[in-house]
C-alpha positions as CSV (number, residue, x, y, z in Angstrom):
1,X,0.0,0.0,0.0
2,X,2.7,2.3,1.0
3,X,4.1,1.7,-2.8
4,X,0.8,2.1,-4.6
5,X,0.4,5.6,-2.7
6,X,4.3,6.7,-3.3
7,X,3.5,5.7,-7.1
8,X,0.3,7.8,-7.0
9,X,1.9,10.3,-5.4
10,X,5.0,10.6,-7.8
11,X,2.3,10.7,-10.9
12,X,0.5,13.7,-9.4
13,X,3.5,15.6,-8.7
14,X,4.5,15.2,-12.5
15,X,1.2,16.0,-13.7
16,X,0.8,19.0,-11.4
17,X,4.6,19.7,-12.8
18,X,3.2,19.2,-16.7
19,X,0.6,21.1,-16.1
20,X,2.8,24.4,-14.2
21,X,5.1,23.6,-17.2
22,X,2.5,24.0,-19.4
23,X,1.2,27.5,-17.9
24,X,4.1,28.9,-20.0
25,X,6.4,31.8,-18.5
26,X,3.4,34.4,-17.0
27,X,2.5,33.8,-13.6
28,X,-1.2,34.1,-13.2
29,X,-1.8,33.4,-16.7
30,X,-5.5,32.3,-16.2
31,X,-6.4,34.9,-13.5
32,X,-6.8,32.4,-10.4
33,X,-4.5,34.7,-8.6
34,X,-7.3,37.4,-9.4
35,X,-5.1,40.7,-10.6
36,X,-1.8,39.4,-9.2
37,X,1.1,40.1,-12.1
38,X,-1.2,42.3,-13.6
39,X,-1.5,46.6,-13.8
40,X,-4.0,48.9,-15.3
41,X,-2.3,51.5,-17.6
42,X,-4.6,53.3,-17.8
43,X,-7.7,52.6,-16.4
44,X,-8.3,51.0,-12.8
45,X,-10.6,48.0,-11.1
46,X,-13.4,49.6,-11.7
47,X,-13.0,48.6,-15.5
48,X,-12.9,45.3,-14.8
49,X,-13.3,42.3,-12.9
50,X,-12.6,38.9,-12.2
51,X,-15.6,36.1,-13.1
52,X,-16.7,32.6,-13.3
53,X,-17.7,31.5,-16.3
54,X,-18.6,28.2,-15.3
55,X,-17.3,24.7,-16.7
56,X,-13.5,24.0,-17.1
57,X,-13.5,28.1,-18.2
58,X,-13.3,29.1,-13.9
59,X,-12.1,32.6,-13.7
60,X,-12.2,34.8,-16.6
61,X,-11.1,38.7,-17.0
62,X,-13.8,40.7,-17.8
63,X,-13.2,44.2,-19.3
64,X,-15.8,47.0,-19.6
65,X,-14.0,50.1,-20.1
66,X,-17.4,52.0,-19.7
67,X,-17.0,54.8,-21.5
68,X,-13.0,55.5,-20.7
69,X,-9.7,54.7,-21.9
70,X,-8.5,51.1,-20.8
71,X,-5.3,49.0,-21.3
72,X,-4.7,45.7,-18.8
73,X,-1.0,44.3,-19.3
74,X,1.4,42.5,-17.6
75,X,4.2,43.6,-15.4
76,X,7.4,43.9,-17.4
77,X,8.9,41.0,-18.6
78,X,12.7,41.6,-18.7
79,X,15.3,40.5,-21.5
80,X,17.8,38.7,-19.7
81,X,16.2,37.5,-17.2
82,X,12.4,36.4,-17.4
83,X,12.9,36.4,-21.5
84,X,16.2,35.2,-23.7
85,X,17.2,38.2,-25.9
86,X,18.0,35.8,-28.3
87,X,15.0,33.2,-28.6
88,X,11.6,33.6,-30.5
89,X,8.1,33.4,-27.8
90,X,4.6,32.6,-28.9
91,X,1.7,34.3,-27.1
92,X,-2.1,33.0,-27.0
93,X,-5.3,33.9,-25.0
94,X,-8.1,32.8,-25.4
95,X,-11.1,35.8,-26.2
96,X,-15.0,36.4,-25.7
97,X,-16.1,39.4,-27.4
98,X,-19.3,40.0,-26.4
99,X,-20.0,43.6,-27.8
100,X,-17.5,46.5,-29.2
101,X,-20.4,49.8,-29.4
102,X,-17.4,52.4,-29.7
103,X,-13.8,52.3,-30.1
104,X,-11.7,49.0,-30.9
105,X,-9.7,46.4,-28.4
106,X,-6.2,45.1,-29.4
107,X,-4.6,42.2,-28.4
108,X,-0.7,43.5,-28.2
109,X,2.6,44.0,-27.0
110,X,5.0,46.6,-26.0
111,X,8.8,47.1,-26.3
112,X,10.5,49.4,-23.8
113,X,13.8,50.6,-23.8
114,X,16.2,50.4,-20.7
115,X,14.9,53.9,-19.4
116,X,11.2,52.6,-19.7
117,X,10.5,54.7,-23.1
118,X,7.8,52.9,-25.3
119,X,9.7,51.7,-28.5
120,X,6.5,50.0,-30.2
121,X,3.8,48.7,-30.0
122,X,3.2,45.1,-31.9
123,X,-0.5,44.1,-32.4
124,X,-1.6,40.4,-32.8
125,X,-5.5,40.7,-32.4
126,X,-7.9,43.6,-33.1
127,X,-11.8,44.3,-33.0
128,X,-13.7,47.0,-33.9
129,X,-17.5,48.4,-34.3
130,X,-17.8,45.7,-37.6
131,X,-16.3,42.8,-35.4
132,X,-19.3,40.2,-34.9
133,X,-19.5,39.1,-31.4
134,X,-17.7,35.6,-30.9
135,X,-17.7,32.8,-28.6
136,X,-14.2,32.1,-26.5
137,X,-11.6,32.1,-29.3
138,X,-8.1,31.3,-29.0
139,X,-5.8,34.2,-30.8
140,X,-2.1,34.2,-31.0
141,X,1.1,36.0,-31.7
142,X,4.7,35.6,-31.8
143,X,8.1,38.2,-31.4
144,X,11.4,38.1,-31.0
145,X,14.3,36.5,-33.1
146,X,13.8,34.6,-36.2
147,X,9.8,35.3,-35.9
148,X,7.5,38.0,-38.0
149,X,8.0,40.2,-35.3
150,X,11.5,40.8,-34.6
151,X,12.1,43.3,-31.6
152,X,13.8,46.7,-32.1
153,X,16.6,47.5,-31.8
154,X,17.6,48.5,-27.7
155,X,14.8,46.5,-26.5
156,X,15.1,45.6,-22.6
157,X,11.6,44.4,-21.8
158,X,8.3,43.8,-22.9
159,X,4.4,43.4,-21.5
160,X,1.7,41.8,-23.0
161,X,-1.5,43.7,-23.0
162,X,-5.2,44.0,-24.3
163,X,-6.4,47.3,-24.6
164,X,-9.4,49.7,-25.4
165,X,-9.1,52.9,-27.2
166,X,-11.0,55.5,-28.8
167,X,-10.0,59.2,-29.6
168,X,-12.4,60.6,-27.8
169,X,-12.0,58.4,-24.7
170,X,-15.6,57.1,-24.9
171,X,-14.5,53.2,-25.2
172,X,-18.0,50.9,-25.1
173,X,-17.7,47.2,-25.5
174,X,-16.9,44.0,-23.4
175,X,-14.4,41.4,-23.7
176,X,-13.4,38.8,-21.7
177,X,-9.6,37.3,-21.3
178,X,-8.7,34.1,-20.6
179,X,-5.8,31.6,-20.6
180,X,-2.7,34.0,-21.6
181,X,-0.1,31.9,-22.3
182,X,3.4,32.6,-23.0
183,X,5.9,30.3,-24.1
184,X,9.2,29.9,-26.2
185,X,8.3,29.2,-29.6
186,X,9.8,27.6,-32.8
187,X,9.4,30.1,-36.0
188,X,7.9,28.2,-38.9
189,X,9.7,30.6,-40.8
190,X,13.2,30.4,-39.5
191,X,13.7,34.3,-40.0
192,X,17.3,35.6,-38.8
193,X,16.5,38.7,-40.9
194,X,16.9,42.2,-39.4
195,X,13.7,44.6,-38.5
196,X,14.4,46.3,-42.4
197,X,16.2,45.8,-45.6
198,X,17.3,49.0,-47.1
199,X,18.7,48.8,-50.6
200,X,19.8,51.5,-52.8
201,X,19.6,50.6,-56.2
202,X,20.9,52.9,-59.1
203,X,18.7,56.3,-58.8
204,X,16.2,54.5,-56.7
205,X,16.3,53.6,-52.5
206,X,13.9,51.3,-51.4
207,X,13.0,49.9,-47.5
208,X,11.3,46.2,-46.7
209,X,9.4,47.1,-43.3
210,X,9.6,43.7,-41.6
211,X,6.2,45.2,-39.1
212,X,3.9,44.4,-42.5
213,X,5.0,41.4,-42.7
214,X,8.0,42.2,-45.6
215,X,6.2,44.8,-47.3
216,X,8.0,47.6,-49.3
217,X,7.9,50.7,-47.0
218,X,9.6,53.4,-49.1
219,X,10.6,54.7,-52.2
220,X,13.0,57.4,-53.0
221,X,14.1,58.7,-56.6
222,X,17.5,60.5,-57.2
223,X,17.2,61.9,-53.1
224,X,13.8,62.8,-53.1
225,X,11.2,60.9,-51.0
226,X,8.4,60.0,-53.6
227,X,5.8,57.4,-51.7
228,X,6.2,57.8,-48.0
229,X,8.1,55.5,-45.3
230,X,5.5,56.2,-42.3
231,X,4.0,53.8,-40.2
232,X,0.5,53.6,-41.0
233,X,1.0,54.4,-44.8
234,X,0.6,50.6,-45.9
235,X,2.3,49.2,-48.8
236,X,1.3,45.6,-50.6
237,X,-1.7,43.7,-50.7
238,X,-4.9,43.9,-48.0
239,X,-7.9,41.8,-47.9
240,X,-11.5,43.4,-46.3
241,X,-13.4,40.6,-45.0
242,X,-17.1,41.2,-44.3
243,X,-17.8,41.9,-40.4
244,X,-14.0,42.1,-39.8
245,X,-12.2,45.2,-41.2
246,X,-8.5,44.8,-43.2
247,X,-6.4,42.3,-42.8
248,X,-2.9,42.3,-44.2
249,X,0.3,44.4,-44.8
250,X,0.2,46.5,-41.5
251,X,-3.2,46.2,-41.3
252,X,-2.6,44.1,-37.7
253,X,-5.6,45.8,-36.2
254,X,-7.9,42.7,-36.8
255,X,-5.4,39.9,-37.5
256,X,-2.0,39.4,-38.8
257,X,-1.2,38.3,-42.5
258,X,0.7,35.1,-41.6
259,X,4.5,34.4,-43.8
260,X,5.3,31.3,-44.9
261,X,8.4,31.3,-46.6
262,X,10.7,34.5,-47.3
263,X,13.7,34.6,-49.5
264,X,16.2,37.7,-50.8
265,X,18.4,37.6,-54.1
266,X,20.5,40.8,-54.1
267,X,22.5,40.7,-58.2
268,X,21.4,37.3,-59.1
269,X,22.6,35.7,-55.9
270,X,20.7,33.8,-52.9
271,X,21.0,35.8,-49.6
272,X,20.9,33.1,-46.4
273,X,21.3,36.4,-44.1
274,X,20.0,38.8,-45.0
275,X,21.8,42.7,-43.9
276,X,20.4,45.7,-42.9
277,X,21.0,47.6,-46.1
278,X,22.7,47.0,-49.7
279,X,24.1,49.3,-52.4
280,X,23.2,46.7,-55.5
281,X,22.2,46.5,-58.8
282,X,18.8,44.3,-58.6
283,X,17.5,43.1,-55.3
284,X,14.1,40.5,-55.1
285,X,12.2,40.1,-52.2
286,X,10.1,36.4,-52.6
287,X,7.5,35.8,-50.1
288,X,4.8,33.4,-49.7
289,X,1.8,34.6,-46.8
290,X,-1.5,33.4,-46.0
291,X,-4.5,35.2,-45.0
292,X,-7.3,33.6,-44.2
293,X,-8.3,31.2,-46.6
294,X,-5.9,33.5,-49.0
295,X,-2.4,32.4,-50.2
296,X,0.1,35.3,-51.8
297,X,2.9,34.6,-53.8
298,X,4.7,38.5,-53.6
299,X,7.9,39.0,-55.4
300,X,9.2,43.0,-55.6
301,X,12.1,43.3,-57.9
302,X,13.8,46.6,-57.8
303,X,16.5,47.0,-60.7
304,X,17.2,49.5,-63.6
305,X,15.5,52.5,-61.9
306,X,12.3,50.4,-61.4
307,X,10.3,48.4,-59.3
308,X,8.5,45.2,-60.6
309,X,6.0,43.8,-58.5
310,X,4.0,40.9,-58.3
311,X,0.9,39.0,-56.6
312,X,-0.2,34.9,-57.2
313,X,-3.5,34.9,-54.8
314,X,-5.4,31.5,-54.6
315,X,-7.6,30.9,-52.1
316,X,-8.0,27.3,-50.2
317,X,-11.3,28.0,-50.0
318,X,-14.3,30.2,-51.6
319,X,-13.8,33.7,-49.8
320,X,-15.8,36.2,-49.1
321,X,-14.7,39.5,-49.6
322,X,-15.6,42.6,-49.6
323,X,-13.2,44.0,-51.6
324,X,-9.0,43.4,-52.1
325,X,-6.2,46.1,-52.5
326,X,-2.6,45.6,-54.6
327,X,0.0,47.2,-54.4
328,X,-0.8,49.9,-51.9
329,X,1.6,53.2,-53.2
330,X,1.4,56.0,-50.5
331,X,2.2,58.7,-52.8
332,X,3.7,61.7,-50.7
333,X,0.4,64.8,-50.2
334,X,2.8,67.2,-52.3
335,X,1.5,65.4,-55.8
336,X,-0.9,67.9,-57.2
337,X,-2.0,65.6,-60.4
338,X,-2.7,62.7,-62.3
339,X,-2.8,61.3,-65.3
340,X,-3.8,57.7,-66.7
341,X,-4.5,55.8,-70.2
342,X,-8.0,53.7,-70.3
343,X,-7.0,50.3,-71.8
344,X,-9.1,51.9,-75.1
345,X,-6.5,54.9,-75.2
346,X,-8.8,57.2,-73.7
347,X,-6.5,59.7,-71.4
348,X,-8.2,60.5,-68.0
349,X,-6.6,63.5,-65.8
350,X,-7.3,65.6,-62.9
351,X,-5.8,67.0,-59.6
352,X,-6.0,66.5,-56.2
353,X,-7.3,68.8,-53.9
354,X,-7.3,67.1,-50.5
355,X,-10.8,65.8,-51.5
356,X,-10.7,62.8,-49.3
357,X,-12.3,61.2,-51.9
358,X,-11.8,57.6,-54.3
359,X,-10.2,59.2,-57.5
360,X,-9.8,57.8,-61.0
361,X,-11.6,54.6,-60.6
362,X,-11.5,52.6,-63.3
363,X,-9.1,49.9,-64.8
364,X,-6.4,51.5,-66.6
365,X,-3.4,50.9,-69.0
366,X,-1.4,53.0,-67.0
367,X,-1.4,55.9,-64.0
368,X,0.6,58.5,-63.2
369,X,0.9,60.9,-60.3
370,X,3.2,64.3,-60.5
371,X,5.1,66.7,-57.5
372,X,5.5,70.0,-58.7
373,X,7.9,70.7,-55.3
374,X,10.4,68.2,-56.8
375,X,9.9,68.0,-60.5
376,X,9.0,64.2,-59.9
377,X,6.4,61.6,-60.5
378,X,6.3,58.0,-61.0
379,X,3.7,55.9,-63.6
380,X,2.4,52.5,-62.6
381,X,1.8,50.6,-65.7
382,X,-0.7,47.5,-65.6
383,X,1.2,44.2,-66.9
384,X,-0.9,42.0,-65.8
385,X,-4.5,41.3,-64.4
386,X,-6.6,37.7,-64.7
387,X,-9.2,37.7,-67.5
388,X,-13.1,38.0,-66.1
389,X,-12.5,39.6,-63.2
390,X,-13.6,43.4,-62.0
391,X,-10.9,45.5,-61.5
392,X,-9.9,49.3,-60.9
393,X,-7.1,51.9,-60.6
394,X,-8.1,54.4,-57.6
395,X,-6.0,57.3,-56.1
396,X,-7.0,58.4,-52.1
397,X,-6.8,61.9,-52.3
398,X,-6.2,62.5,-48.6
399,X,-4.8,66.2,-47.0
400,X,-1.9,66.3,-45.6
401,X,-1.5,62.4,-45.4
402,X,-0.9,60.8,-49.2
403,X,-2.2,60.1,-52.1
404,X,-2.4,56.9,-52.4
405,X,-2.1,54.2,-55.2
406,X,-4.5,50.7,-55.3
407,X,-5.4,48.5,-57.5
408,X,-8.8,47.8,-56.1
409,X,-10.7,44.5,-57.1
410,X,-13.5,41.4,-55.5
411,X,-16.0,44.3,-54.6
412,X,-18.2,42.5,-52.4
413,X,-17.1,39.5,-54.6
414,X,-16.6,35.4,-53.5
415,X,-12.4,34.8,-54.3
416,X,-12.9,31.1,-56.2
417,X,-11.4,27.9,-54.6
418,X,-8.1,26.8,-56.1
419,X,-7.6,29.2,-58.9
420,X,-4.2,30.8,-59.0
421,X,-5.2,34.5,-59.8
422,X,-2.1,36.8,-61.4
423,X,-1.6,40.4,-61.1
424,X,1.8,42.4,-62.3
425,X,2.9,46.1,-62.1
426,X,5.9,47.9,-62.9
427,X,6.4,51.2,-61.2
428,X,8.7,54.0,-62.7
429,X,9.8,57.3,-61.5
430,X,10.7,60.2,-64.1
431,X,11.5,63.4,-63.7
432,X,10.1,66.9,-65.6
433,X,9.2,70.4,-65.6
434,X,5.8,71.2,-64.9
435,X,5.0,71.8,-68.0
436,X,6.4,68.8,-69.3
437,X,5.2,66.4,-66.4
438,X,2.2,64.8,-69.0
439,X,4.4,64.0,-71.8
440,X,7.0,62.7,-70.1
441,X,4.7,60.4,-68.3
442,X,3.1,58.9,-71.9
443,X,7.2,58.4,-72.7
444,X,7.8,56.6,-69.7
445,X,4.7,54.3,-69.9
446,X,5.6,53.4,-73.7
447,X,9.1,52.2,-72.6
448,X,6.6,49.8,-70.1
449,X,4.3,48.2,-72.7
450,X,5.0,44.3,-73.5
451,X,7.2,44.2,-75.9
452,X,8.5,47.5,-76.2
């Protein structure tokens, strides 16, 4: 007997032991301990509280910011001593969203430098005013080396955190937490890249943003900043599903676009490491990413003084969408005009005037946007769109921000199952006098044409 009970004993210590392993790295990960290794910033009990939610759920966090500002996060985890500086970490919860009436939640993490300074703020999970409501959901994210979210650059600690916000400070909604679990984690995508990739490339400088998921992030012609390298101003492709918002690029507010495979050429050669920056003659940026039930095949090549880009998308699934963007340009607000060919050879112009409206709209041979301040513009000619399927060419016309470049298409359209769908651009910047701008542009867009 005194066997059979050491036995029984020694299995429920390693169980117990299993299960505490299994608890990951955050001490009250499933709010037993009520608020322990937990702060408000801002916000304060009031906003929330600890629940049963019956069954095997126990004690849940329940957040109701109630019509103020609310951010719940963990106490500082510290690299070097909670975290390895050098290893990769998954995080999952596990979410209820029961109602968002005003503002949106986010499911994130922030980097802080050794003094405490904020040095950005990497989102995993987002909801909104569209979000449906959802049963208990289990959401997830990763950081640090070799994962999509590398962390920069003077990084000392980090906190995981779900937060409310709305500009006006009138946050409505309720959300419940559960299960926050933080372990070391195993990239799929073994990605020893750095946060960017800056190459400079003839007359042209480029930046791949590693925060939208290996996006292009800026382009410069002959010194002058032409499309802008701002966080916020998205580059690449984006997805709007129906009842959730954008996904894709930076678009992280909802969910993250999810890379598969990444690989770099810089003249013709395979790049195992990539560095933070080249001086080159042709660099290409493969990537393969999923969102959703949507697969991308991206490749940017930048060589002789332009920028190639292209997008494979072919969905698992039949997806509902309600509409798709390619390559997102954010033209600089200093642009004052535009200029496009129809695919009949009808010419379409106009200028921008801080509208805030959807200009051009309508599928196009070729576009072109002009800055007066530097004597510079850039056409985007069309090399490639599948047969059969509504498409347009659409310029944001937003004040002070950009004006900004898509290729819109899938207007509240069903993407087929299993049907590899091709789209190609070439980008190129010129430069002219004022009065030259439109001529030079029609130049510039011959050299483009197949076959020319």
């Amino acid at each position: 007997m005194r066997v059979l009970l050491l036995f029984l004993l020694a299995i429920t210590t390693t169980a117990a032991g299993a299960a505490e392993k299994d608890a990951g790295l955050l001490p009250n990960p499933g709010f037993d301990k009520e608020m322990s290794g937990w702060v408000f910033r801002p916000g304060d009990p009031s906003l929330a509280a600890i629940v049963d939610a019956g069954g095997e759920r126990g004690k849940v966090l329940e957040l109701h910011p109630d019509g103020k500002i609310l951010g719940v996060e963990t106490e500082k985890l510290e690299l070097g001593k909670a975290l390895e500086a050098d290893a990769a970490y998954e995080v999952t919860a596990l979410l209820k969203n029961e109602e968002i009436k005003n503002g949106v939640f986010a499911f994130s993490m922030y980097c802080y430098d050794a003094a405490g300074k904020a040095l950005r703020q990497i989102a995993f999970y987002g909801l909104n005013t569209k979000s449906a409501p959802h049963d208990w959901k289990r959401v997830r994210g990763e950081f640090g080396k070799g994962s999509a979210n590398p962390l920069p650059e003077g990084t000392a600690s980090i906190c995981i955190r779900f937060s409310f916000y709305e500009k006006s400070g009138n946050c409505q909604a309720k959300v419940l937490v559960d299960d926050v679990i933080l372990k070391k984690h195993q990239p799929a995508v073994k990605n020893d890249w750095p946060a960017e990739v800056v190459a400079d490339v003839g007359d042209l400088q480029v930046r791949f943003e590693s925060r939208s998921f290996w996006t292009l992030y800026r382009i410069d012609y002959q010194g002058t900043r032409l499309c802008h390298d701002r966080w916020g101003s998205h580059y690449g492709t984006v997805a709007s599903f129906p009842g959730v918002g954008f996904i894709g690029s930076g678009h992280t507010e909802n969910e993250n676009e999810e890379v598969l495979s990444l690989a770099l050429e810089v003249d013709g050669k395979p790049i195992a490491e990539p560095k933070a920056s080249y001086r080159c003659r042709e660099i290409v940026l493969r990537k393969e990413s999923k969102v959703r039930a949507l697969r991308y095949k991206t490749t940017i090549t930048v060589a002789n003084n332009r920028i190639w880009e292209e997008v494979v998308m072919k969905a698992d699934e039949p997806t509902k969408v309600d509409l798709i963007y390619h390559f997102m340009h954010p033209w600089t607000h200093t642009a004052t005009e535009y200029l496009a060919e129809l695919p009949d050879g009808t010419r379409v112009e106009g200028a921008f005037t801080d509208s805030k409206k959807l200009l051009l709209d309508k599928p196009t041979k070729w576009s072109a946007i002009y800055d007066p301040l530097s004597g510079k513009g850039a056409v985007t000619y069309v090399l490639e769109v599948p047969e059969a399927q509504p498409w347009s060419t659409l310029y944001w016309d937003q004040p002070e921000r950009y004006r900004k470049h898509y290729l819109r298409t899938f207007m509240k359209g069903t993407v087929p199952a299993d049907e590899e769908l091709r789209y190609r651009i070439v980008t190129v910047p010129f430069a002219a006098a004022p009065e030259k701008w439109k001529e030079e542009a029609a130049k510039v867009a011959a050299t483009c044409a197949p076959g020319s």
